[in-house]
N, C-alpha and C positions, 0 to 999 in steps of 0.2 A: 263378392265382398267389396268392390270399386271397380275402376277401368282395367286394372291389371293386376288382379288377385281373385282365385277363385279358392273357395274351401270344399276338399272332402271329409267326410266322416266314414269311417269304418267301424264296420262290429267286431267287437273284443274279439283276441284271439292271437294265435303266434303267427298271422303271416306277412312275415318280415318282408316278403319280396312286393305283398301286390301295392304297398304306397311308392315304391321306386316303378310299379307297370305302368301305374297310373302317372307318372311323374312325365314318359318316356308317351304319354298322349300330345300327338302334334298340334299345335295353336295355328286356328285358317286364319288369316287377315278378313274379319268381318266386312269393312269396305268394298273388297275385290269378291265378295260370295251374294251380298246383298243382290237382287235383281235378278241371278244366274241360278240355272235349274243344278243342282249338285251333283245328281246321279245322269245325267245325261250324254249322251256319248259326244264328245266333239274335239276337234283336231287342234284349238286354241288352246298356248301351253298355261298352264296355270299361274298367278302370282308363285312365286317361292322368295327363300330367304337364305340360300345357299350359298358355296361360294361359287355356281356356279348355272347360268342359265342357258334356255334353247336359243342358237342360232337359226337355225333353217334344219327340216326334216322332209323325207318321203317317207310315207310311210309305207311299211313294208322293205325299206330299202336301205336307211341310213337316218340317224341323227347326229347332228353338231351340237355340241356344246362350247363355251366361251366362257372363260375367266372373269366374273363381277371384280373391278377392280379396284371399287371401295367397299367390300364383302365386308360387314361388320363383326364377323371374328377372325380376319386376319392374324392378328395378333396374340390369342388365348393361346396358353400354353397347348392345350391340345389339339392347334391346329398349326402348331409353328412346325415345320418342312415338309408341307402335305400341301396337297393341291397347286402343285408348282408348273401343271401344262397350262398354257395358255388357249388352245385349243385340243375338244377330244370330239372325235369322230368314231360313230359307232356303225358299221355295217352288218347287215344282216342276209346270213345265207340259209338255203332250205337244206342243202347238203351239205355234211362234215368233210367229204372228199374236194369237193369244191371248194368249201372254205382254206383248207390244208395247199390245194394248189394257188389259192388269189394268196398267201402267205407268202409262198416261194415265188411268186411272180413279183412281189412288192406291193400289191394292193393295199395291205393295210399292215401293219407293225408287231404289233403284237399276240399271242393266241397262247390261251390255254389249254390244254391237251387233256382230253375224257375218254380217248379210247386208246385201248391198251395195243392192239394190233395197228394202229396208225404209230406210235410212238414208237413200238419197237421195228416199224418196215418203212413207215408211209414219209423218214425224211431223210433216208439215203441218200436221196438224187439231189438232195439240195445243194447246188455247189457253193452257196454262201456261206454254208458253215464250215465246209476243209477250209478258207478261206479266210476265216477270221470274221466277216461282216455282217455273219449271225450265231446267236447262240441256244443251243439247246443244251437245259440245266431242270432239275429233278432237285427241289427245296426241300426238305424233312422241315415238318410241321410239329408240334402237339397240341392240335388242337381235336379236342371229342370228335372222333369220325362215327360213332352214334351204332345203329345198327341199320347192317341192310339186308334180307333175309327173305327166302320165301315163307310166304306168312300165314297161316293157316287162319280159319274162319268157324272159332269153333262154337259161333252159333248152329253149325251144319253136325248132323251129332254122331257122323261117322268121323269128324276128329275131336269129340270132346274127353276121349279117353287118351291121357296122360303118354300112356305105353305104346299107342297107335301113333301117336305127336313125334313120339323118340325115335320107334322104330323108323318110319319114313327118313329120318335123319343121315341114317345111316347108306339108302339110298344115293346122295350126292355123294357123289368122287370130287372132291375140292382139289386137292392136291394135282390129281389126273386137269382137271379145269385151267387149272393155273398154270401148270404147263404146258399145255396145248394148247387152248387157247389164250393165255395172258402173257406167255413168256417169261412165266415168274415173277412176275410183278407183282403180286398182291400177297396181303398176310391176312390169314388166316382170323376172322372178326370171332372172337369168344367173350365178347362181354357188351353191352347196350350202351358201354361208355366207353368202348376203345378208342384206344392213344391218348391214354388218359391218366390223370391219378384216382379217377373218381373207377376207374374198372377194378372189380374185383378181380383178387388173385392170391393162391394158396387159402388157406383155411380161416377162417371169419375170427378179427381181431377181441378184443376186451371191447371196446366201443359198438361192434357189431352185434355181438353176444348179448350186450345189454339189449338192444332193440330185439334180436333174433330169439332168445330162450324165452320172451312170454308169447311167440307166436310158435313154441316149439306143440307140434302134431299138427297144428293145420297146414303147414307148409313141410316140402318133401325131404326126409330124413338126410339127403344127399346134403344137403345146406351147410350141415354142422360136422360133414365126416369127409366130403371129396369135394376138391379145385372140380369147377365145368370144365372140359373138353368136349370142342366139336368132333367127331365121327371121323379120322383120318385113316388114310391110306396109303398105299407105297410109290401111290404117281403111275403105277405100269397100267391100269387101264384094270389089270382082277380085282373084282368089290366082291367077290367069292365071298370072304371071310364076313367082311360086314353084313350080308344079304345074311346070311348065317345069323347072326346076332340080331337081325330085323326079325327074321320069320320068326323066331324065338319069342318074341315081346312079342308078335301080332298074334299068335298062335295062346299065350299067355291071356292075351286081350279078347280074346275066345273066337278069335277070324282063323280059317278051314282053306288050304288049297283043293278045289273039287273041278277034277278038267281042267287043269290049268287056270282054275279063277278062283280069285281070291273070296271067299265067300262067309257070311254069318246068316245062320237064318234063311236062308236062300238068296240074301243079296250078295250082290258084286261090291267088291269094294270099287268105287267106279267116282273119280271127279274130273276139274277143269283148274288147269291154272290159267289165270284173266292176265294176259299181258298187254301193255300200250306201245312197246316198242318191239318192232322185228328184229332190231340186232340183240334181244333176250333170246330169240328164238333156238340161235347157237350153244345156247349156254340152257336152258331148259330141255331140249330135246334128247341128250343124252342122260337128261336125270329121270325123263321120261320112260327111256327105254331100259335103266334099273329098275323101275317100280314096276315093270312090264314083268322083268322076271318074277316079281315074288309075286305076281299073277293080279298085280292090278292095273287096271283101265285109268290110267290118267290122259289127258287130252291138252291140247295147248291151244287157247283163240287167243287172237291178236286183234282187238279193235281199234277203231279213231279213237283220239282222244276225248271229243263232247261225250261219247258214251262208255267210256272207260270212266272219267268222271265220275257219271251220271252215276256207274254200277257201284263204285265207291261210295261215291255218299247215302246211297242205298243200301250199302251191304249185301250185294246182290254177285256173289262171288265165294267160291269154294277155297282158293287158295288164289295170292299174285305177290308180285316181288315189290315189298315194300322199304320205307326208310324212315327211320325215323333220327331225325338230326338232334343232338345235340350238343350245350357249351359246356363250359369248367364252373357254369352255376346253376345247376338245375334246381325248378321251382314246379312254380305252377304249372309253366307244362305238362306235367308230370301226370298229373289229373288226369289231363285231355286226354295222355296217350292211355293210361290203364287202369284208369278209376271205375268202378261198377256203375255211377253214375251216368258215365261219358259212352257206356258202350250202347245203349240205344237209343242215341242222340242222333239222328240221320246228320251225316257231312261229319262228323267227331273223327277224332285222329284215332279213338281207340278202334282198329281196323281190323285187330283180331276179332272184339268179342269179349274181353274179360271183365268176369262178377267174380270175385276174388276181396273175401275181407280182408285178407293177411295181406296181401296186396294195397287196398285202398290203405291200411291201420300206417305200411311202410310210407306210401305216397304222399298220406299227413307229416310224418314224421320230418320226410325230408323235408315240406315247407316250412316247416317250424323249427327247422333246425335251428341251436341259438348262435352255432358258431361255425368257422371254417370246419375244424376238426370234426366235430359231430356231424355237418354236409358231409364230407366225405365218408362218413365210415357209415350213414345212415343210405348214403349213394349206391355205395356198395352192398350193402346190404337188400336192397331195394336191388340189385341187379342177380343177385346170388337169385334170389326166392322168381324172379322172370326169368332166369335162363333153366334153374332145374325144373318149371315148370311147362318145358319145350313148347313154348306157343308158337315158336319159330324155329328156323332151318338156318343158322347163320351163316352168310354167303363169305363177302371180301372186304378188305377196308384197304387203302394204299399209306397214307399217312405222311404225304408228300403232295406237293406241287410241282404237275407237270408243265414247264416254261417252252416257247420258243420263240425267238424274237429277234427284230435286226438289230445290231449291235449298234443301236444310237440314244441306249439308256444307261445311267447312272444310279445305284441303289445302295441301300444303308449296309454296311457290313452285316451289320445284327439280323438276323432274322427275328422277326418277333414272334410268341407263342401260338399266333392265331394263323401262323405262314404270314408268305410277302404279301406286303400290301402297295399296289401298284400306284396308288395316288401317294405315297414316301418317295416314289422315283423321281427323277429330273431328267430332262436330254441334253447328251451331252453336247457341249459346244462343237460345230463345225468347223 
């Protein structure tokens, strides 16, 4: 439309979110792209417009960054007490153990904490925290910690029965998990929006009802008579009781123990869970050896990541332990993850597998939500009709930030909804 106005058009319709996607597209400085190949790999760091640009880097090793200090939004309200280092140096390590010790030696300042068994053992020895001149602190968040789950692939059609989906369910000892290996750290993920307002809980409101009663019979009666619950146990390591309630539903689902094998038809119930990292291995292996008893053949490969990728955007996988993130505004997304459209789209986030209209009819809904209120209760709803339809195996959520740091930062009292946000900090005066 001139030098600096461009026009979209959109086709009629409710979606309120995709003119704010479109908005949230980044503008290249034509000047600084003219001449230069786009997709080209190379080590020269790009124009930007931040408040903050590259110093000097290795790659593989470290990047510097530097405070722009006539940054042209200094001033904007929503940049006023943000970006207050004058310099941030980023290193980069191949091992978490290694990184945990360049920590305690003073290498670098600050570290987020992702493994539960380093957090609960791995900073005993630090003697700068009985000391005072470091601290380790654990933030409560509300921000959507989403779902993370093992996740079933029910293009494979030994899990597209419903009963086969639940039973396996009942296989994971979470509680037992969480104890032994997390130290209790973790809660229990029962909704695709945990830590959230948007997760469903107790029995489907008036706002629910509306969207839920004209999908009533294609979606599972559970929706509109029982709260979801994950599959728990009493922590002691006996899943007796549950394997009890599996065999039940497999046996329902017309699968046979014959010889100790799980069988229909003369096959095996027999798959693979694909995982990308070895420290899953810990935490899969003993869900392995439940599914052992009720006489099925599960198997655990651990690939590199190019072909782990690869197998992903192929669809080329029985079950793997996926995640799927979300915020307190779910939109379009939503599509990606579990629209009938998105599921044979190779590289699609719908990684299950679902063709599901009652599903796609909810997934409109939420885009076209007209208001907060209706989000939310359309959100939830949307999450009741995914969870009673077990596509997944719901693992952990923490719902916290794990901190460790030298004590030469300065932070807002408030925590805000989305946890700390480390560029609000300042350092304190020496």
């Amino acid at each position: 439309m001139g030098p600096r106005s461009v026009k979209f058009t959109f086709k009629p319709g409710d979606n309120r979110e995709l003119p704010l996607i479109v908005g949230q597209l980044p503008i290249l400085p034509k000047h600084y792209w003219e001449g230069r190949t786009f997709d080209a790999t190379t080590l020269e760091p790009p124009l930007g417009s931040g408040p903050y640009r590259v110093a000097s880097f290795e790659p593989g090793r470290f990047i510097v960054l530097e405070r722009v200090k006539d940054y042209w939004g200094r001033t904007l309200g929503v940049r006023k007490g943000q970006n207050n280092f004058d310099r941030l140096r980023f290193d980069y390590y191949r091992d978490s153990t290694v990184t945990l010790e360049a920590l305690k030696a003073g290498e670098f300042d600050f570290r987020e904490e992702n493994e539960a068994i380093k957090w609960a053992t791995g900073y005993e020895d630090w003697p700068a925290l009985k000391d005072g001149r470091a601290i380790k602190e654990r933030l409560e968040n509300n921000l959507p910690n989403g779902m993370q789950a093992f996740a079933y692939n029910i293009r494979r059609p030994i899990f597209q029965d419903a009963k086969v989906r639940q039973a396996l369910a009942y296989a994971f000892d979470f509680q037992w998990t969480n104890q032994t290996l997390f130290w209790g750290q973790y809660k229990r993920t029962e909704s695709y929006f945990a830590n959230s307002e948007l997760a469903a809980t107790g029995l489907p409101g008036p706002l629910e009802l509306k969207v839920l009663e004209p999908l009533r019979g294609q979606i599972p009666p559970e929706v509109f008579t029982t709260e979801y619950r994950a599959p728990a146990t009493d922590g002691s390591g006996n899943i007796r009781p549950n394997l009890r309630i599996a065999m039940k539903l497999l046996e329902e689902a017309g699968w046979q123990v014959v010889d100790g094998r799980l069988t229909r038809d003369g096959r095996p119930f027999r798959f693979e869970i694909l995982l990308a990292q070895p420290t899953f291995e810990r935490i899969t292996l003993p869900f392995v050896r439940n599914l052992r008893r009720l006489g099925i053949e599960a198997s655990v490969r651990t690939v590199d990541p190019n072909q782990y990728i690869n197998r992903l955007r192929n669809f080329d996988y029985d079950m793997i332990v996926a995640n799927w993130g979300q915020s307190l505004s779910p939109g379009n997304e939503q599509s990606m993850f579990w629209s009938s459209e998105s599921a044979d789209h190779a590289g699609s986030r719908n990684l299950v597998g679902i063709k599901n209209p009652a599903v796609d009819k909810l997934v409109d809904l939420v885009i076209s939500a007209p208001d907060r209120e209706n989000l939310v209760a359309r959100t939830r709803a949307l999450d009741r009709v995914l969870l009673w339809n077990h596509y997944v195996i719901p693992q952990w959520h923490l719902g916290a930030d794990r901190l460790a740091y030298w004590n030469k930062f300065g932070r807002p009292d408030i925590i805000p909804t989305q946890g700390y946000q480390l560029m609000s900090w300042w350092a304190k005066e020496k």
